[in-house]
N, CA and C of each residue as an Amber inpcrd file, in Angstrom:
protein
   435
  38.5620000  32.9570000 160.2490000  38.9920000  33.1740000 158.8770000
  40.3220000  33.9340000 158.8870000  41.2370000  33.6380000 157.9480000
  42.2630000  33.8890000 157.9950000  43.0350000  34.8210000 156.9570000
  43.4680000  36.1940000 156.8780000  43.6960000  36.0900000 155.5360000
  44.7330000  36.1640000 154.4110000  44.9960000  35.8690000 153.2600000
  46.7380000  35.3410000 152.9400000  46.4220000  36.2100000 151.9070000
  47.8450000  35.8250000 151.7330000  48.2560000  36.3630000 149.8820000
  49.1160000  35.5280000 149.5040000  48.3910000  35.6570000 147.9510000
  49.1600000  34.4900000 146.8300000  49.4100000  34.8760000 145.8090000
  50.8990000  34.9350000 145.5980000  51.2420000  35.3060000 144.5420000
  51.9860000  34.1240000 143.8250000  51.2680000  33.9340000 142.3560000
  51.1180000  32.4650000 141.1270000  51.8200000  33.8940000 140.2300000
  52.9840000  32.5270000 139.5420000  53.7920000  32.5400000 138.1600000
  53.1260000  31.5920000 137.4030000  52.6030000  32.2450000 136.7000000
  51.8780000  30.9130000 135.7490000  52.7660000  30.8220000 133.9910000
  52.3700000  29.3920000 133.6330000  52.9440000  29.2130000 132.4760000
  52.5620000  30.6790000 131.1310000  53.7130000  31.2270000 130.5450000
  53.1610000  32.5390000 129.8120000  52.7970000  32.4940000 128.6380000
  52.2850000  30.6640000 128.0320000  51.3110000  30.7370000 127.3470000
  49.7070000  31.1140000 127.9420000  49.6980000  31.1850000 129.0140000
  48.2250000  31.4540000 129.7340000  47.9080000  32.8800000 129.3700000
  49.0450000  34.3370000 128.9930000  48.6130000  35.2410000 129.1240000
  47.5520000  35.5240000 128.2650000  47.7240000  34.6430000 127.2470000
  46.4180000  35.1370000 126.3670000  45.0650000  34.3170000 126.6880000
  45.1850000  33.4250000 127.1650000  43.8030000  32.5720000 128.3940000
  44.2210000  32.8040000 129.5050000  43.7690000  33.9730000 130.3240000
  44.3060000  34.3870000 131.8850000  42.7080000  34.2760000 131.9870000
  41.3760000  34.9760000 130.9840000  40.5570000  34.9080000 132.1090000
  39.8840000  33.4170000 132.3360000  40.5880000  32.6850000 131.2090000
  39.5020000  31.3450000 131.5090000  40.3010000  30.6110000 132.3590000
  41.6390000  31.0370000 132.9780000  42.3070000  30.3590000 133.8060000
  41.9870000  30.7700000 135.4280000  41.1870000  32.5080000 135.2860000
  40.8540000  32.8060000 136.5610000  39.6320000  32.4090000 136.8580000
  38.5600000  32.1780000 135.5350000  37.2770000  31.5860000 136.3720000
  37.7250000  30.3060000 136.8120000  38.1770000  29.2190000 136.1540000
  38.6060000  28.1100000 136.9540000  39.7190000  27.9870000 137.9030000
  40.4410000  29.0830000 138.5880000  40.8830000  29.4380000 139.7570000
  39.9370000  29.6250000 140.6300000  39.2350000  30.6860000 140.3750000
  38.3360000  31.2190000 141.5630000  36.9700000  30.0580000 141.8430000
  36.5530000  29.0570000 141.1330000  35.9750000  28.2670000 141.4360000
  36.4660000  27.1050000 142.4010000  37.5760000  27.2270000 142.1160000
  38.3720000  26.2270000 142.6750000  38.3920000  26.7150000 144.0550000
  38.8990000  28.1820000 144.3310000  38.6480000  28.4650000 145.7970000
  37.0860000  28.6700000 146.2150000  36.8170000  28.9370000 145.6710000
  35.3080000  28.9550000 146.6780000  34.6040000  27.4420000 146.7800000
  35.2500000  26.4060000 146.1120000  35.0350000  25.0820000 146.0420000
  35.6290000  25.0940000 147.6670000  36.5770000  25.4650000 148.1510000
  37.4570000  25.2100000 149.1290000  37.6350000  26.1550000 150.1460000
  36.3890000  27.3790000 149.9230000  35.8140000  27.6870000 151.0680000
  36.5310000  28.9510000 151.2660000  37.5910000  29.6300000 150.0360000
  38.2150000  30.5400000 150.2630000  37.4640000  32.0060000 149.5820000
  37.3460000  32.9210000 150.0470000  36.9700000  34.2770000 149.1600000
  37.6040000  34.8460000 148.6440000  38.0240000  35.5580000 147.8620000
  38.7560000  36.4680000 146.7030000  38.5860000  37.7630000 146.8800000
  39.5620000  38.7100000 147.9350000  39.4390000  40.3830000 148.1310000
  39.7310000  41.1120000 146.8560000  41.1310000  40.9140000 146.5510000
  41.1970000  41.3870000 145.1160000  42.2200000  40.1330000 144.6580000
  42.1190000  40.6520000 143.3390000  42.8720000  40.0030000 142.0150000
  44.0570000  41.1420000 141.2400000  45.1350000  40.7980000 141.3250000
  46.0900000  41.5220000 140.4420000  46.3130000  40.5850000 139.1050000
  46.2940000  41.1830000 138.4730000  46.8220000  40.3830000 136.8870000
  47.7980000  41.7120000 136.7110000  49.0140000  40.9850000 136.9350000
  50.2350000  41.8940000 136.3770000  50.8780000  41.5800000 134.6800000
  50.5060000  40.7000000 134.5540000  50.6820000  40.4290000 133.0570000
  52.4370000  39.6200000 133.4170000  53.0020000  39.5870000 132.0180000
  53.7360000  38.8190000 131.2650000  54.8800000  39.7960000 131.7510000
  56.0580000  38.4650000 132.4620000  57.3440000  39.8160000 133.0420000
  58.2150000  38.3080000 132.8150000  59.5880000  39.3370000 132.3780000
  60.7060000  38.3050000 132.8270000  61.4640000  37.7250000 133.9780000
  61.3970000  36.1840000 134.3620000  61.9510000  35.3930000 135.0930000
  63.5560000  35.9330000 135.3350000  64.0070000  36.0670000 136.6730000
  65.0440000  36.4930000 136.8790000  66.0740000  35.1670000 136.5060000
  65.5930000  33.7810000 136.1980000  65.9370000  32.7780000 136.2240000
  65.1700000  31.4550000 135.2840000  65.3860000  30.9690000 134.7110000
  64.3220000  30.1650000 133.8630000  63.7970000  29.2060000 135.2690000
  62.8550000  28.7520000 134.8580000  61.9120000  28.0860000 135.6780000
  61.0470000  27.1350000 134.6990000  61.3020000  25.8490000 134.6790000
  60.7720000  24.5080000 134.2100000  61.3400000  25.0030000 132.5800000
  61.9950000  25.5330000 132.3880000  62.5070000  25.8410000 130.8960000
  61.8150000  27.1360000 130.3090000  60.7390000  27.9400000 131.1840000
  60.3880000  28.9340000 131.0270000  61.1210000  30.4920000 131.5840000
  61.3530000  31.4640000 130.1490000  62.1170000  32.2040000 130.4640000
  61.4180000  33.9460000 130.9030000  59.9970000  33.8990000 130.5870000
  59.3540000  34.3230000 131.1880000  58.1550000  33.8850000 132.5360000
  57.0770000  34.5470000 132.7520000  56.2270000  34.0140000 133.2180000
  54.9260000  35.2260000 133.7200000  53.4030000  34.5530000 133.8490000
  52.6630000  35.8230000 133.6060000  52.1500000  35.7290000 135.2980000
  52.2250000  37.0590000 136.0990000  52.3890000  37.0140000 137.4420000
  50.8870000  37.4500000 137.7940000  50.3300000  37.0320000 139.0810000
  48.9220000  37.5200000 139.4340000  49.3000000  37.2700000 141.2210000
  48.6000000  38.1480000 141.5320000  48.9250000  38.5700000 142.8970000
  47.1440000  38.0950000 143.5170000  46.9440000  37.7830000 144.4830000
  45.6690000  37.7540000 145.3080000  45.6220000  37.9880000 146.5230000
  44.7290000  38.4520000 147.0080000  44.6820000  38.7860000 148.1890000
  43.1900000  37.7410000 148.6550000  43.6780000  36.7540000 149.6950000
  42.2220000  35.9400000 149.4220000  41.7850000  35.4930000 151.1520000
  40.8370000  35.0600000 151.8110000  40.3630000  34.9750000 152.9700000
  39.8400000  33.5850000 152.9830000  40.1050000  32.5530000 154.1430000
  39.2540000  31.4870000 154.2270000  40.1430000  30.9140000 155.6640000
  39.4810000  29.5400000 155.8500000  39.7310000  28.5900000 156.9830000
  41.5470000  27.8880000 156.9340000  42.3330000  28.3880000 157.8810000
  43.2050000  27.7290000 157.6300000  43.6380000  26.5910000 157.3930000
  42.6030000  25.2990000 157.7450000  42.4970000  24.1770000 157.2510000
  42.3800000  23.9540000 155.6590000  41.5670000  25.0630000 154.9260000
  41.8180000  25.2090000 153.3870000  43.1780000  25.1600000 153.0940000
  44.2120000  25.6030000 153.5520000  45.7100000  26.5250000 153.1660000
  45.8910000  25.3800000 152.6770000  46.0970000  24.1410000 153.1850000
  47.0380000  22.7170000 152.5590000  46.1900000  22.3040000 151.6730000
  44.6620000  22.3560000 151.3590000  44.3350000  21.6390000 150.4740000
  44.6100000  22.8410000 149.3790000  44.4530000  24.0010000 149.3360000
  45.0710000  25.1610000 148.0230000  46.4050000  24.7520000 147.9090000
  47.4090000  24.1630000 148.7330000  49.0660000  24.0780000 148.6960000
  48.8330000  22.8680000 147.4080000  48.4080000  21.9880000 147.8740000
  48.4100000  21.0170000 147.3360000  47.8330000  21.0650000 145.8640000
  46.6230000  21.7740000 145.6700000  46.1170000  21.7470000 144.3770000
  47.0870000  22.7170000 143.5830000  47.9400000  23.5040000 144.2320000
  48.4890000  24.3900000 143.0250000  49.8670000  23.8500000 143.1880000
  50.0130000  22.8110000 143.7140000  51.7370000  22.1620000 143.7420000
  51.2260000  21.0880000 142.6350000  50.2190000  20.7250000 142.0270000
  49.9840000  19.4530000 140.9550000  49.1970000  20.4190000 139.7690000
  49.3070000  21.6160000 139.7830000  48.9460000  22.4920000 138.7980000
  49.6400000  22.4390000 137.6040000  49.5850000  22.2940000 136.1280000
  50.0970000  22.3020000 135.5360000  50.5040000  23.7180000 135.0280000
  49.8560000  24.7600000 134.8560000  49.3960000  26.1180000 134.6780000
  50.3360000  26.5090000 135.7050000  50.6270000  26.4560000 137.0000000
  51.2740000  27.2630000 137.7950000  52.7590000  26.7960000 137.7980000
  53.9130000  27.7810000 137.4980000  54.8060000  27.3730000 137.2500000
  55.4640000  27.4940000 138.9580000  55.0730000  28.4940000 139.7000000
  55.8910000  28.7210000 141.2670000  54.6020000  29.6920000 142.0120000
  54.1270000  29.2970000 143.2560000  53.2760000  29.9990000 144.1030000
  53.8590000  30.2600000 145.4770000  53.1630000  31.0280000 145.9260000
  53.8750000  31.2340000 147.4120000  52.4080000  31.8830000 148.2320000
  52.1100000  31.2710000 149.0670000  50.9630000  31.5550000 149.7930000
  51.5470000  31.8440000 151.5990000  51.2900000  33.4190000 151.7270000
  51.7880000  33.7430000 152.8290000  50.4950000  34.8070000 153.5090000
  50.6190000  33.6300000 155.1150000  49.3320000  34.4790000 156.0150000
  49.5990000  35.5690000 155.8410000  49.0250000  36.6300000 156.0940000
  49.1050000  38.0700000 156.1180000  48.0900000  38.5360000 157.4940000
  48.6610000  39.5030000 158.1760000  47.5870000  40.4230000 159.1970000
  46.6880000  40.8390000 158.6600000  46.5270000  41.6320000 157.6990000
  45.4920000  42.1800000 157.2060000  45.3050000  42.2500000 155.8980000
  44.4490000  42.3810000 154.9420000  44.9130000  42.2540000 153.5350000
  44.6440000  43.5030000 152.7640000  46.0570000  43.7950000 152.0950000
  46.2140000  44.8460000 151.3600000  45.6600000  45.6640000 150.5410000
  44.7430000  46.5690000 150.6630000  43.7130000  47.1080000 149.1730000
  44.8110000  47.9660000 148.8360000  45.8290000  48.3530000 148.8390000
  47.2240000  48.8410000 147.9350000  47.3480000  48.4380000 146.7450000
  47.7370000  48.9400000 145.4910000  48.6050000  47.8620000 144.4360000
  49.7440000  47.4490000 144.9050000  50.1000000  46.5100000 144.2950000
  51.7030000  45.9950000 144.6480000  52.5050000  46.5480000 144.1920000
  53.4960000  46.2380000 144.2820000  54.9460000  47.1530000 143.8910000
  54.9250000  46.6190000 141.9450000  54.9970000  45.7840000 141.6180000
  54.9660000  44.9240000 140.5690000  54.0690000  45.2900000 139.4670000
  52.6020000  46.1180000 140.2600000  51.2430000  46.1110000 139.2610000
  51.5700000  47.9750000 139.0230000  52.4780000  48.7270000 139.7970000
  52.8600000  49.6120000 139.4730000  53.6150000  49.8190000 138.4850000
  54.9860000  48.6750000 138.9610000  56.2780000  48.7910000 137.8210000
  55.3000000  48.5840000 136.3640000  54.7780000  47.9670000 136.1840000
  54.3090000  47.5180000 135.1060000  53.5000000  48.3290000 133.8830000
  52.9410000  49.1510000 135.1900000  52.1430000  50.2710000 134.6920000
  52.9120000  51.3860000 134.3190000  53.8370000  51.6930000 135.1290000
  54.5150000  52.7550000 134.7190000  55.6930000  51.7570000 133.5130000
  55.8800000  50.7960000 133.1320000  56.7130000  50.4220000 131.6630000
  55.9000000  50.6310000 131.0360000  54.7330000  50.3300000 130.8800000
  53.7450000  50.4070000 129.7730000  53.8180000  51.9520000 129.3990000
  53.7130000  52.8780000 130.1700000  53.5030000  53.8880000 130.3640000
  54.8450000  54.7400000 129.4030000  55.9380000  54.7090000 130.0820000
  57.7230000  55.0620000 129.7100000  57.7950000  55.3850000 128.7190000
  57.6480000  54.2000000 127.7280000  58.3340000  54.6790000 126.5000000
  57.7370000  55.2440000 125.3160000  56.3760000  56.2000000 125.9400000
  55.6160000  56.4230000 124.7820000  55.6460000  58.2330000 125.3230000
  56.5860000  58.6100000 126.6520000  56.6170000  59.5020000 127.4510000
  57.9510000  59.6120000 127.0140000  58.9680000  58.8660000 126.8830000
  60.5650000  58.9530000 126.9870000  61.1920000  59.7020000 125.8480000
  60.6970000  59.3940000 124.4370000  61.2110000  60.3610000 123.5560000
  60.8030000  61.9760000 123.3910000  59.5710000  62.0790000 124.3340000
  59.5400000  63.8520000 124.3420000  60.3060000  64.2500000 125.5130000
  60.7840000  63.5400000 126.6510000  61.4920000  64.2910000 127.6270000
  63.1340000  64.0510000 127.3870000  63.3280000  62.8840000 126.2540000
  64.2190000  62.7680000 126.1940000  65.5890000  64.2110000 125.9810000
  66.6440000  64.5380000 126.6760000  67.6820000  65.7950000 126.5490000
  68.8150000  65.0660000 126.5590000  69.7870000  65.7860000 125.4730000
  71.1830000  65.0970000 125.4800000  72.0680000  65.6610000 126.9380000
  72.4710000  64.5810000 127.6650000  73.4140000  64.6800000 128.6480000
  74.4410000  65.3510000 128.5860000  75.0360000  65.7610000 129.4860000
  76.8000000  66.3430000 129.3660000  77.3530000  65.8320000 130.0390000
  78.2800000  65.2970000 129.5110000  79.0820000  63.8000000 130.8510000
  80.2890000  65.1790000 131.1420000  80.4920000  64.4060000 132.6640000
  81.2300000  64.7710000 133.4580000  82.8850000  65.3340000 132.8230000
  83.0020000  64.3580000 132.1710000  84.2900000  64.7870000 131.3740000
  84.2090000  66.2430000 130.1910000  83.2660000  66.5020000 129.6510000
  83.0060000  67.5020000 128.6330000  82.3520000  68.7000000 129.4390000
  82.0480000  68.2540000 130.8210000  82.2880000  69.8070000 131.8550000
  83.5460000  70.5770000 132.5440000  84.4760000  69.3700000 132.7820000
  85.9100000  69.2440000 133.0120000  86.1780000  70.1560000 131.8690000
  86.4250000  69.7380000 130.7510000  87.1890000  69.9650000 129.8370000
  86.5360000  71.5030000 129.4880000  85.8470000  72.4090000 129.8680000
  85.1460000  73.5640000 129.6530000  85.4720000  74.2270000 130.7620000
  85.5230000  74.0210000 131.6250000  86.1150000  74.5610000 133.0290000
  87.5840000  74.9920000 132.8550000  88.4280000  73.9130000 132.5120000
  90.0360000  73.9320000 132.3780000  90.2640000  75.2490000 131.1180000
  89.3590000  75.1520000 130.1400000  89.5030000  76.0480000 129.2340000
  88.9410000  77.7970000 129.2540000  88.1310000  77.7530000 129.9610000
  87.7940000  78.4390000 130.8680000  88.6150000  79.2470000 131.9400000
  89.1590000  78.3870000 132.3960000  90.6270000  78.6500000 133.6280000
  91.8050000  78.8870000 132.8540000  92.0790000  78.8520000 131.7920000
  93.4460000  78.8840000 131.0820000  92.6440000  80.2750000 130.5350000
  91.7720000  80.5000000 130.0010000  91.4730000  81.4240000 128.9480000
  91.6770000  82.9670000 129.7010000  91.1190000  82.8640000 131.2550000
  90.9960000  83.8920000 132.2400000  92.5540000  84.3530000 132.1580000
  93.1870000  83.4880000 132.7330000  94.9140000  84.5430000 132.5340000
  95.2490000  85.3700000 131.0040000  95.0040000  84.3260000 130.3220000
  95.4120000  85.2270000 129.1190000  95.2040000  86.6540000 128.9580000
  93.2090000  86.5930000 129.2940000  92.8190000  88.0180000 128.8510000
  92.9740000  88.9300000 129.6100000  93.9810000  88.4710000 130.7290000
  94.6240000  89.2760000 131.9070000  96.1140000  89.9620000 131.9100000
  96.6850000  89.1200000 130.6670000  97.7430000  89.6100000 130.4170000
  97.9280000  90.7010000 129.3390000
């Protein structure tokens, strides 16, 4: 047994049917002999690039175990997927119980901007420290003379 990770861009009308799209995912692999370690549902993020005319897309990460003889028949069923807009299924040594980098970012946006207006402080740009310094430095001779 072998075990990979797959990370599916799916079409981001699915985000609001993600779970009836994961029971008929995960049937599909255990149809094909694969197990399911974990499941990321990162939700709905923007495409750095449109993809089939889609300018978002809703991302899910897996971490999954089975016979490498499965790998081409999963290649194949999610290359005639209509639902999956781009997948990438890569062996892995061991499989990750980490979050991903992605299921973090996500968490911490959700998170940001409900945190950002109490820490928010007005800046002092570089130039309006300059300009306090110089005045500062001119002011010192005077009260010397």
């Amino acid at each position: 047994m072998n075990n990979y990770e797959l990370t599916l861009i799916l079409n981001p009308d699915l985000s609001t049917k993600f779970d009836d799209f994961q029971a008929k995912f995960e049937k599909t692999l255990t149809d094909i002999n694969f197990k399911i370690n974990k499941l990321e549902n990162i939700g709905r993020r923007q495409l750095a690039y449109s993809i089939l005319n889609h300018n978002k897309g809703h991302y899910a990460i897996l971490q999954i175990e089975g016979p490498s003889e499965s790998a081409l028949e999963l290649e194949s069923k999610l290359k005639y997927d209509t639902s999956v807009i781009r997948h990438l299924l890569l062996k892995v040594d061991s499989p990750s119980l980490e979050d991903s980098l992605l299921l973090v970012e996500s968490r911490e946006a959700k998170k940001s901007p409900t945190e950002d207006p109490k820490q928010e402080k007005p800046k002092v740009t570089p130039a309006a420290e300059k300009n306090t310094d110089e005045t500062a430095a001119t002011e010192e001779p005077e009260g010397e003379e």
